[in-house]
N, C-alpha and C positions, 0 to 999 in steps of 0.2 A: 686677416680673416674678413670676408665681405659680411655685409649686415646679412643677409640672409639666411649665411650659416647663421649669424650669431641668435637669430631669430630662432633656425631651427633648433639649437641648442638650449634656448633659453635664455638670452643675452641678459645681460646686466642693466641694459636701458627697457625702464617698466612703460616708459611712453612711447616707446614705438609702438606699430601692429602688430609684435607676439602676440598681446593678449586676444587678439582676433582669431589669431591664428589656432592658440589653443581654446579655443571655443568650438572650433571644429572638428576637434580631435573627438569620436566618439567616444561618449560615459560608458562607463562598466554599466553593470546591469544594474546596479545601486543609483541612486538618485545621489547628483554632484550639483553644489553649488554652479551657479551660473560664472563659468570665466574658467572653474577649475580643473586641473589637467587631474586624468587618473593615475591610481598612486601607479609608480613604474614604469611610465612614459616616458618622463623626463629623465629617470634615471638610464634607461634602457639606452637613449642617443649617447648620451655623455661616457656610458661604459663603450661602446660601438666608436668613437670619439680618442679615447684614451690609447684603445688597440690598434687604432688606422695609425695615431701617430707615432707610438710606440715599433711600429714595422717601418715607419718612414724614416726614423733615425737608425735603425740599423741596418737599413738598406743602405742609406748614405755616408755611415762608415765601415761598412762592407759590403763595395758595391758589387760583388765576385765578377771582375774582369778577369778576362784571362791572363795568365802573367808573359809576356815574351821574352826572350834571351834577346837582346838587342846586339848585330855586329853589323861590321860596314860594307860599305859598295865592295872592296876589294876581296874581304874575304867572302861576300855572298857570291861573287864572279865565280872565285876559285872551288867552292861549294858545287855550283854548276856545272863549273868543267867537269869537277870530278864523277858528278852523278848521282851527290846524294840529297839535291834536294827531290822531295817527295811532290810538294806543292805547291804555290804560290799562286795568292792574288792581291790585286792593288785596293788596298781600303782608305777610302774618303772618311776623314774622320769628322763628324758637323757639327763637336763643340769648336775645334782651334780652326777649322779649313783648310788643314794642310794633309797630306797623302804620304801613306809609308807601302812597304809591300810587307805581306807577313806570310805566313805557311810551315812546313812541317821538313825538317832533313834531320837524316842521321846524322848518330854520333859516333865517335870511335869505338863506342862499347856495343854499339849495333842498336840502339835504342835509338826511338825519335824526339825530336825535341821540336819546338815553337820557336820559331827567330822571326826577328821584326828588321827591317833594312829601313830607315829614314829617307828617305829623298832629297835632293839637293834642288832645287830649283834650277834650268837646262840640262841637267844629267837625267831626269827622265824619259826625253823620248829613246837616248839611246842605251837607256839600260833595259826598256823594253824591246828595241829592237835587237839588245843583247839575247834577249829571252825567248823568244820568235827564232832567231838564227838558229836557237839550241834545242827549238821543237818544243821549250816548256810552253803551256799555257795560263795566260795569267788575267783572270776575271778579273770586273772590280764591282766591289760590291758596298755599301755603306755601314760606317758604326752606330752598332745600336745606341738607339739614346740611353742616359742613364736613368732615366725613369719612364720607358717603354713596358717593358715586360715589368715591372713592378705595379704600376697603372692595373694591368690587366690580372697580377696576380691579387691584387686591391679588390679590384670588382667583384672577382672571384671569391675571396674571402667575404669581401661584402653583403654577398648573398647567400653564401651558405651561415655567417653571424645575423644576417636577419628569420631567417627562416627558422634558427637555432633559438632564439628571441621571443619569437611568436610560439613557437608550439614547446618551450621548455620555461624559457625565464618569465613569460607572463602569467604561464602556471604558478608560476613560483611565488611571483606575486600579489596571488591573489585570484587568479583561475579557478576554477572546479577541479576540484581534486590536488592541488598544492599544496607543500607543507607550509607555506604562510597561509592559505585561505583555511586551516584549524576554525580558527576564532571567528569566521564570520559565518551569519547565520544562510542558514537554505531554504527560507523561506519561498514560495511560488506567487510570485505576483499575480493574480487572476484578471482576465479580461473582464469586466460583466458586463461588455458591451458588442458580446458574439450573439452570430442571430440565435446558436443551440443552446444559448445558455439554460440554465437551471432557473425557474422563476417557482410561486407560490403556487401557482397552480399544478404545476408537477409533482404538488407533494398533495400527500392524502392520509388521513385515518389519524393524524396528528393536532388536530384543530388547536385545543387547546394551545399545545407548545407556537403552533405560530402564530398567534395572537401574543403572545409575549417577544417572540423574537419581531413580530414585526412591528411595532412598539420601536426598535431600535431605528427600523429603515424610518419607520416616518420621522424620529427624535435626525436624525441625517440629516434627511431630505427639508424639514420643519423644521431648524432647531426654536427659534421662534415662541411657538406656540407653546413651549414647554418651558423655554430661561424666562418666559416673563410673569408665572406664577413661580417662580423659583425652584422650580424644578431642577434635578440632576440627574441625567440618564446613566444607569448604574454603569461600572466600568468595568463587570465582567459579568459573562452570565456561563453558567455551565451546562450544558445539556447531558442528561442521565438518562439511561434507559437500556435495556436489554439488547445483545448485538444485532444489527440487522433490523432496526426499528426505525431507521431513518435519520440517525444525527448527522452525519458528515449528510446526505442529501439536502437535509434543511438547511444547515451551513452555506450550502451550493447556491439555497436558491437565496439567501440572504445575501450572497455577493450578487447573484441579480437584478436582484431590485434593488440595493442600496446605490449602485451608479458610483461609489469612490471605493478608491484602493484598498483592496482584499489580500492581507498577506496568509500562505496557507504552511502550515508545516506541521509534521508530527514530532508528538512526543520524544520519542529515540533519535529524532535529529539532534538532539543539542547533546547529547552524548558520545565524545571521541573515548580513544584509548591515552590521551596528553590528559594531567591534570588541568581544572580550568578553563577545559573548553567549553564545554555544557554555558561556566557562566559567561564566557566571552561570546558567544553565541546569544545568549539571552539579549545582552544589551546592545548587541548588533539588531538584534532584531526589533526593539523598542526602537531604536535612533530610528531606522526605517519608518520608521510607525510616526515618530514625531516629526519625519521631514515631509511626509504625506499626507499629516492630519489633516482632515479628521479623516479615518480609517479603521476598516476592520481587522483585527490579528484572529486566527482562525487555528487551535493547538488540536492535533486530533490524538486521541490518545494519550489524555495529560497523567493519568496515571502512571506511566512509566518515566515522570519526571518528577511530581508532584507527592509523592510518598511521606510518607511520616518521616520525618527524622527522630534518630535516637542517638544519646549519649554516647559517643565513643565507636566501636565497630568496625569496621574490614573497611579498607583504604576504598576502596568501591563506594560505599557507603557514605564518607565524607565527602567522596569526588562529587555526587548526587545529592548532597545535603549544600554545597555552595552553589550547585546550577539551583535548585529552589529556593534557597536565599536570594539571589541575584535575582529572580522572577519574582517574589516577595517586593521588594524594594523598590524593580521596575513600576509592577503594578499599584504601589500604595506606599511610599516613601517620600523621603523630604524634597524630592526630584516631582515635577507637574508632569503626567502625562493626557493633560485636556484633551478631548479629538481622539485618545486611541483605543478603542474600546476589544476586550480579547475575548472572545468565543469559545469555548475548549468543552470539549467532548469525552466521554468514558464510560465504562457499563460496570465500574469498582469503584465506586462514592467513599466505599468505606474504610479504603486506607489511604486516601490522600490527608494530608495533612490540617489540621484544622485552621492554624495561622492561615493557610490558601482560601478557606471556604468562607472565612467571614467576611462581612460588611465592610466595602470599600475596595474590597478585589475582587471576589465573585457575589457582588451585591444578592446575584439570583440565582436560583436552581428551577429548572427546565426539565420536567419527567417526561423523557420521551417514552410511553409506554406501545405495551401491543398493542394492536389495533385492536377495537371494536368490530362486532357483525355490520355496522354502517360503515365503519372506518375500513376493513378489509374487502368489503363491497366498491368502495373509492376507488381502492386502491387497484384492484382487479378492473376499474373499467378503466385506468389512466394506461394502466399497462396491456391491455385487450383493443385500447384504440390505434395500436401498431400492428395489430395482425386484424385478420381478415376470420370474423367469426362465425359460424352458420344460423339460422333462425330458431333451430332449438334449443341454444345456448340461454342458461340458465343463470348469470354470475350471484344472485342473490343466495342460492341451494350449494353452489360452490363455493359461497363464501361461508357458509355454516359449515361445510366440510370440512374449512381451515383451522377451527377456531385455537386461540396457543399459538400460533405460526406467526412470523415477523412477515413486512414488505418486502424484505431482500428472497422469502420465500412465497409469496406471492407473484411474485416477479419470474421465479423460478418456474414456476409450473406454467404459467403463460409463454416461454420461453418454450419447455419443454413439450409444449401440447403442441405447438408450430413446428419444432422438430420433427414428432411422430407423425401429422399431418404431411406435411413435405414426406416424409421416407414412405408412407402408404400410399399417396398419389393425390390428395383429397385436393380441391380449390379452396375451400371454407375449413374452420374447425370447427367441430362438431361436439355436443357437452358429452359424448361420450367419451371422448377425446383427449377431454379436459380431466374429468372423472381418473382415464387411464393414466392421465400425467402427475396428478397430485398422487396419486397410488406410489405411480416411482419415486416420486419427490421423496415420500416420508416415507417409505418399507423398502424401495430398490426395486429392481426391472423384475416382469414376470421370469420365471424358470420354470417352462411347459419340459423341456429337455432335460431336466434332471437325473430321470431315470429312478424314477422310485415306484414301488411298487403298488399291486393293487391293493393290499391289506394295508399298506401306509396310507395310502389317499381313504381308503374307507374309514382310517381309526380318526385323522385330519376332519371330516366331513362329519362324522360323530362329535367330534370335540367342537367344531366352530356351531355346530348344530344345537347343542345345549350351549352356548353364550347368547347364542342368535333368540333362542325359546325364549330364556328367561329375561332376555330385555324387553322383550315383549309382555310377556307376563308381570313382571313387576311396576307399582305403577308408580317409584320413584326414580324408575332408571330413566336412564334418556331414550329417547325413540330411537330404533334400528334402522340406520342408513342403510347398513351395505354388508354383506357376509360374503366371502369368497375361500377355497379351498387351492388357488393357483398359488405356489409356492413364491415369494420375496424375499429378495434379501436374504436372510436368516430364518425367515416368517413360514414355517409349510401353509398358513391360512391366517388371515383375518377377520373379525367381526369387528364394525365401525358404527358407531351413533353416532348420532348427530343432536346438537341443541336445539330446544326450539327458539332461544332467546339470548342475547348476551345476561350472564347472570354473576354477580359479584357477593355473593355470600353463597353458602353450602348447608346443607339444612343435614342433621344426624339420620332422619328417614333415608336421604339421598345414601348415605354412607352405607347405612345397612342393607339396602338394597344391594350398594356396588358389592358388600360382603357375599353377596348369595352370586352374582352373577360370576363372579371370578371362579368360583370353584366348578362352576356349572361346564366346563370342557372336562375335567377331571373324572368327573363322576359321569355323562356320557359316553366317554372310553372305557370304563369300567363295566359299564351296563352294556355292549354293544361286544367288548372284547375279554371283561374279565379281567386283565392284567390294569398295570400301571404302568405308563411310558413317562418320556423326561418331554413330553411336548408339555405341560403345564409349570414348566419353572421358572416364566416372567409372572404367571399368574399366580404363582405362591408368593413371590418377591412382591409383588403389590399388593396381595392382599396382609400380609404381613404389615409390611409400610403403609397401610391407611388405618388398620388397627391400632396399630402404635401410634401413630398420628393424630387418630380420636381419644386415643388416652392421655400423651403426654402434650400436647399440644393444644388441642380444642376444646380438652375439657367435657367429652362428651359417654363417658365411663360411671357407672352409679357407681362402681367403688371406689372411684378417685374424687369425682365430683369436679370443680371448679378448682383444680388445681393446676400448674403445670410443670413439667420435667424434664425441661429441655437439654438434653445432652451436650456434653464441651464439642468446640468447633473441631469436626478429624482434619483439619488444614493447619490446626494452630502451631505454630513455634515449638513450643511447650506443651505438651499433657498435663491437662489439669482431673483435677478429679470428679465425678458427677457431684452435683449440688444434694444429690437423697441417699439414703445409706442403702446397704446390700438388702438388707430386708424390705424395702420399699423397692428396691430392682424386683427382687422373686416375683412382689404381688407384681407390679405393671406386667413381668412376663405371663404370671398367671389370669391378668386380666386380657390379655392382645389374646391369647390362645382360647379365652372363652369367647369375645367375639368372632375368633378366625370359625372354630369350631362350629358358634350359633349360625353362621353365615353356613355353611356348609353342611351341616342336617338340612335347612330350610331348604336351599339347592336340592340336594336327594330328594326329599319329599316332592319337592313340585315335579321335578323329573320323574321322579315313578307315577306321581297322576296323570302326566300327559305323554306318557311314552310312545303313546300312537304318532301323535305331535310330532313328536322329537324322529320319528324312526321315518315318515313320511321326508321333515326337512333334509335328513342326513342323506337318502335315497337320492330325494332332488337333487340336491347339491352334489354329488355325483355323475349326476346326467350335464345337469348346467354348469356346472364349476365355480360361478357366479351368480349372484343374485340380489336384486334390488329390495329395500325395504320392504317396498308396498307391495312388491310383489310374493314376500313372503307372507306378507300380512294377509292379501285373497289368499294365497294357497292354505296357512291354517285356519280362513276364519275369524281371525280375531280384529275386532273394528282398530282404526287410528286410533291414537290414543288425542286426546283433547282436553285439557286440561283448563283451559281460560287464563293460565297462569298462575293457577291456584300453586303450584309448585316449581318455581323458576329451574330451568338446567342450570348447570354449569357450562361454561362456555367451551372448555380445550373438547378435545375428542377422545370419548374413554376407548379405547381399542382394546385388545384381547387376541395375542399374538400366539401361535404356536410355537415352540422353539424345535430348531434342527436338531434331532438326537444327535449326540456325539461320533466321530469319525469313528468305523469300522476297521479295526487291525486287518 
C-alpha cells in the first residue's frame, strides 16, 4: 500500500503529514480541537476500505471466465467440414501471449456449446487458411484483462458508497437529524457581527431590564474593571415578563453588543422521545459553552425544562427531572463553568423549580414588564421609523390608546397601518390610519356588510350612547377617546377611554365610577327600546368581576373591610377548598350584588337627567357611525375634563363592548 493511501487511511506513522492532512478536513459545526478529525471521518474511509477489498478477493477467486470445452486441430477440422461450427475467432490472450481460436458449434443433442482449439506454433497460418477456404470468418479480438471490468465496476461502486456515505452514514453520525445526533445539543450559533444585527438601540420601553443585562456585555467586553474589586458577574440571569414584552429581543440585542459567541436554543429542544436525551443534550451544550468561553448560552422558554420536580410520577416526568438535574449541575456543580454565562427567558416564574432560581445559577431576575406611556411611545417610534408617516401623525395620543398592550403589539399595528395605507393608495400613513389599525388589532376588521338591521344599529348606538355619556359625566372615569357603532370582531360597537397618565395604583372612587358606567349601555336600551337584549353580557361579566374584586381582593367593601378572600387557583391539580366558610360565601355574594346594584341605580338616574344628552348622541352616532372624543365633548357641551392629576387614570383602556346576539335557527 503506498503512503498516500496510508495517509488517506489514517496510517499508523503519527510523523508523517497525516496530521496536516486532517487539519484540512472541515469541523462539523461544533468546535474541534486543532489537528482533530470529525467523529466518522475516519471511520467512513476504513469502512469504504474493507468493502473495496472484500470484492477484490472474490473477484480473484471467482474471476467468472468463461468455461470452454477444449478439443484439437483434428476434431475442430472435422467440426468444419461438417458444418457445425457456428463461430469462431482468434483471441490473443495478454496474460501468457499465446493465441487459441474459440467460438460456438453444436452438439449432437442440437445444443451449442463453447470450444477452445489451442494453437500450435506454424499450424496457424494454415489452419486459418483452412478457415477462409470453408467461407468461416474468423476475427481476432483480445482477452479481457482480469481486472478490467472489475476496476470499472470498483469505481462504480465507489461512487455510489460515497454518495451513500455523505447523505446516509454522516447523518448517522452525527448530522441533523440522525439517530446518533439524539444527544447533541441544537443550539444556533449567532453571528453578532451582521450589519442587521439586533443592538440596544432597537429595544425600547424596557430601560430598566437593559441596564441590567448590559451590565453583562460591559462585565464581556471589561472583565477588568470588575475582577479587580472582586467582583463576580452572576452566572445566569433570567428574564420575566409577560408574552410579547421583549425578552427574546433583548437577548437578540445582547448577542449584539456582546461581540463573542451567542449560543441560542429553546426550551423543548433538549427533549427527545429516547430517555436521556434532554440530559445528553444539556452537557453538549455546556461543552460548547466551555470551548468558546467566555460566551453567552441563551434558553428561550426555560419553563418547559426547568419545572418543579416531584417524588416519583409518570416516566415523562422523570425523563424531565434528569434533563433539570443535568442543567442544575452544568450551571452550579463541582464542575467550573467560568466564561459561560446562561440567559433564559419565560412568562411562568412560578413553576420552575426553586433549586434553578437561586443564587449561583440564576444569581438575577430581570422583569421584563409592559411598557410605559414613554416606554410604548419608544417603541412606536422605533417601529414607525420603517414606514413613511404623514404630518398629522400623532404617536404620543396613540400610545395612550395602547395602554395594557406588549411591543410585539405595538409593532403589530404599525405593520398593520402600512398595510391598510398601501391597499387604499395613500404615499404617507396618516393618524387616522393608525387609529383604524389599532381598532383591528384589538376588536378585529370593521364589518360594514353584515347585514343587520336598522332597529339593531339603533338599539347598538343607544347602548354605546350611554357608556359614552357617563364617561363623561363622571369625574373618576377616564376621558372618552372614541365611541363607534361599526360592528368588530364580535363587538356590534365600541366605547374606548383613554388615560391621561401612566398610573400604578387604582383609587375605590375610580371603581365606583367604573360600577355605574358598565351598566350604563343596558339601561340606554331599555330607555330607547323597552326590552333587554344579550348585547350587555361582557358588561355584566365585568362588572361582576370588579365587584368581587373590590371585595375579596382590595379590601374596598365596608362589610368586609380589610380583609381578603382569595379563591383556590381553577388551574390547580387538585381542588382545594376556599379558605372562609359557606356563610362568609353568601355575605361576599350579597356584598358584590349590592355594589353591582349601587352601580346601576346611579347609571339610571344620571341617564333619566340627561336624556336629551343621551338621545342627541345616540341619533349622532347613527348619522356618523364613529366619533371622536372631543368631538362628542362640543357636541354635548360639556368642557374636557382637567384634573391636574388630582386623580391619576389607570393605564390599560377600559372599553365597553357590545356582544353579537346569538345565532338565529
Amino acid at each position: 500500500m503506498s503512503e498516500d493511501v496510508k495517509e488517506e487511511l489514517g496510517g499508523a506513522n503519527p510523523e508523517k503529514p497525516a496530521a496536516k492532512k486532517r487539519e484540512m478536513v472541515p469541523a462539523r459545526r461544533r468546535a474541534l480541537p486543532k489537528g482533530a478529525v470529525p467523529p466518522g471521518s475516519l471511520s467512513g474511509w476504513l469502512v469504504l476500505a474493507v468493502i473495496a477489498a472484500s470484492l477484490l478477493v472474490m473477484r480473484m477467486m471467482n474471476p467468472n471466465k468463461v468455461q470452454y470445452a477444449e478439443i484439437s486441430q483434428t476434431e475442430f477440422r472435422a467440426r468444419v467440414e461438417a458444418g457445425d461450427v457456428e463461430r469462431v475467432e482468434r483471441v490473443r490472450s495478454l496474460d501468457s501471449g499465446s493465441t487459441y481460436l474459440a467460438g460456438d458449434m453444436k452438439t449432437t443433442s442440437g445444443m451449442s456449446t463453447k470450444f477452445r482449439v489451442n494453437l500450435v506454433p506454424g499450424e496457424n497460418e494454415r489452419l486459418v487458411e483452412f478457415l477462409i477456404e470453408r467461407g468461416v470468418k474468423c476475427p481476432v479480438r483480445e482477452e479481457e484483462v482480469l481486472f478490467g471490468p472489475f476496476l470499472q465496476q470498483l469505481v462504480i461502486f465507489g461512487v455510489f458508497a460515497a454518495l451513500l456515505w455523505i447523505f446516509v452514514y454522516r447523518r448517522m453520525m452525527g448530522g441533523s437529524g440522525g439517530p446518533f445526533s439524539f444527544g447533541k445539543s441544537k443550539a444556533k450559533l449567532m453571528d453578532g457581527n451582521k450589519k442587521d444585527r439586533v443592538t440596544f438601540k432597537d429595544v425600547a420601553g424596557v430601560d430598566e431590564a437593559k441596564e441590567d443585562v448590559a451590565e453583562i456585555v460591559e462585565f464581556l467586553k471589561e472583565p477588568k474593571k470588575f475582577t479587580k474589586l472582586g467582583a463576580r458577574i452572576p452566572r445566569g440571569i433570567l428574564l420575566v415578563g409577560p408574552p410579547g414584552t421583549g425578552k427574546t429581543l433583548l437577548a437578540k440585542a445582547i448577542a449584539g453588543e456582546a461581540g463573542v459567541p451567542f449560543y441560542s436554543i429553546s426550551g423543548s429542544d433538549f427533549e427527545e422521545m429516547f430517555v436521556g436525551v434532554g440530559a445528553s443534550r444539556v452537557r453538549d451544550l455546556f461543552d460548547q459553552g466551555k470551548k468558546s468561553a467566555p460566551c453567552i448560552i441563551f434558553i428561550d422558554e426555560i419553563d418547559s425544562v426547568g419545572q418543579k420536580r416531584n417524588a416519583g410520577g409518570m416516566m415523562a416526568q422523570r425523563v424531565a427531572d434528569q434533563t433539570l438535574n443535568a442543567m442544575l449541575v452544568e450551571m452550579d456543580g463541582f464542575g467550573t463553568n467560568d466564561g459561560v454565562i446562561v440567559i433564559a427567558a419565560t412568562n411562568r416564574p412560578d413553576i420552575l423549580d426553586p433549586a434553578l432560581l437561586r443564587p449561583g445559577r440564576f444569581d438575577r431576575q430581570v422583569n421584563v414588564d409592559l411598557p410605559t406611556l414613554k416606554g410604548r411611545e419608544a417603541i412606536l417610534k422605533i417601529h414607525a421609523a420603517k414606514v413613511k408617516l404623514a404630518d398629522d401623525v400623532d404617536l404620543e395620543r396613540l400610545a395612550r390608546g395602547t395602554g395594557g398592550h406588549s411591543g410585539a403589539d405595538l409593532a403589530n399595528i404599525i405593520n398593520e397601518a402600512a398595510l391598510l395605507a398601501a391597499r387604499k393608495g395613500l404615499d404617507a400613513i396618516p393618524h387616522s390610519v393608525l387609529e383604524e389599525a389599532r381598532d383591528k388589532v384589538f376588536w378585529g376588521s370593521e364589518r360594514k356588510s353584515a347585514g343587520y338591521t336598522r332597529k339593531e344599529y339603533e338599539t347598538t348606538a343607544w347602548h354605546e350612547a350611554g357608556h359614552a355619556l357617563l364617561q363623561l359625566l363622571l369625574p373618576n372615569a377616564d376621558p372618552l377617546h372614541k365611541v363607534s357603532i361599526i360592528p368588530r370582531g364580535r363587538a356590534l360597537g365600541v366605547t374606548m377611554s383613554l388615560p391621561d397618565r401612566d398610573v400604578l395604583n387604582r383609587t375605590r372612587a375610580y371603581f365606583i365610577d367604573e360600577l355605574t358606567v358598565l351598566p350604563g349601555g343596558r339601561i340606554a336600551e331599555a330607555m330607547h327600546t323597552g326590552e333587554l337584549s344579550t348585547g350587555a353580557a361582557s358588561d355584566i361579566a365585568v362588572a361582576t368581576e370588579t365587584a368581587r374584586a373590590m371585595v375579596c381582593r382590595y379590601g374596598m367593601s365596608e362589610a368586609f373591610g380589610f380583609q381578603s378572600f382569595v379563591e383556590p387557583n381553577a388551574f390547580a391539580v387538585s381542588e382545594a377548598p376556599p379558605a372562609f366558610s359557606q356563610k362568609t360565601a353568601e355575605a361576599i355574594d350579597a356584598e358584590v350584588k349590592r355594589l353591582v346594584d349601587e352601580g346601576y341605580s346611579r347609571a339610571k338616574k344620571l341617564l333619566e337627567e340627561n336624556r336629551d344628552k343621551l338621545e342627541l348622541l345616540a341619533n349622532t352616532l347613527l348619522d356618523q357611525e364613529t366619533m371622536d372624543g372631543r368631538d362628542v365633548e362640543k357636541l354635548l357641551g360639556i368642557p374636557p375634563r382637567n384634573d391636574g392629576g388630582k386623580d391619576a387614570k389607570p393605564e390599560e383602556v377600559a372599553k365597553h363592548d357590545v356582544d353579537m346576539p346569538p345565532a338565529q335557527d
